[in-house]
Each structure stands twice: as C-alpha cells, then as structure tokens.
Steps between C-alpha positions, in 0.01 A plus 500: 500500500215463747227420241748207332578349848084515553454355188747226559342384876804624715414631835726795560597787801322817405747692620809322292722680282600471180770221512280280715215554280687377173683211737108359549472558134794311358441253778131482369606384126721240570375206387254630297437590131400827430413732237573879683355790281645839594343723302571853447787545672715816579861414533735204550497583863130464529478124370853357637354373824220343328698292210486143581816302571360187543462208163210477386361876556497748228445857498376701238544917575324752278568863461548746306857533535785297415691328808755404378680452826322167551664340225811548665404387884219274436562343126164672361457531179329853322202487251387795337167542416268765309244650696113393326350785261182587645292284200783207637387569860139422446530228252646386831217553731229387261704174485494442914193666582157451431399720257174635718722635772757635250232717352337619787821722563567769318810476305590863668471291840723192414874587596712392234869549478589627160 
C-alpha cells in the first residue's frame, strides 16, 4: 500500500495503520482515472483494500488462482488464461526487446514461467 500511495503523490504518517493507509488511498483516486495492475496476487483478502471504488478506475488482478470471491463483492469478472509454452514465451521477448540484449542472456538465465 505504501509504494501505490508514493506513486500516487500522497503524503502519509509513517506510523499509520492499515485502515488509514487505504483511507489516503481511496481518498487518493477520487477523481481520477486509473488503470491499477495487481499482479500476482495471493488471495481475495490480499487485493480487497486495493480494488478501486471510485468511476473511472479499473483494476486488473493477476494470479494464479481463481478468486472467485470478487465476483461476488466487487462485480469482477474471471478470465482464464493458458500459461505461454516456453517457444511462446520468447517469441514474446524477441518481440519487446531488442534482440542484442535478448541474446546476450543465456536462455538458462531468462526466468520464464512455463
């Protein structure tokens, strides 16, 4: 939560707890329009006090697990997606990086997800 409210300009009490912290954070997006990535995340739990509830934001959580309990409190709405074979994964890279810095790391160093 710290690193969002950073990232969004709001001066906040180091010492704060949780409620206050996501009270400065909904505060923070009203009025604004905002694409919110949460990527990777654990549980419904974990996300919930980040999931905008102000028009005009939109959050989009990754993970690898379904949470389904979102579509009930917060209206979201589950897509399923393969994960990349590894030949998919760096098709991928080769498309967004330059091809020089791609092949200066060996394949055994590049993390992929498969």
């Amino acid at each position: 939560m710290s690193a969002l409210l950073d990232a969004l300009g709001v001066p906040r009490d180091r010492a704060a707890d949780a409620a206050a912290l996501s009270s400065a954070y909904r505060s923070a997006l009203a009025g604004r329009r905002l694409l919110i990535v949460l990527d990777d995340a654990r549980d419904c739990e974990q996300v919930r006090p980040l999931l905008p509830a102000t028009p005009g934001c939109l959050a989009i959580v990754t993970g690898l697990r379904r949470l389904e309990g979102l579509t009930v409190t917060h209206n979201a709405q589950i897509i399923t997606l393969n994960a990349m074979t590894r030949q998919e994964s760096l098709q991928f890279l080769e498309r967004r990086l330059d091809t020089d810095r791609l092949v200066a790391v060996p394949l055994n160093r590049v993390a992929l997800h498969v």
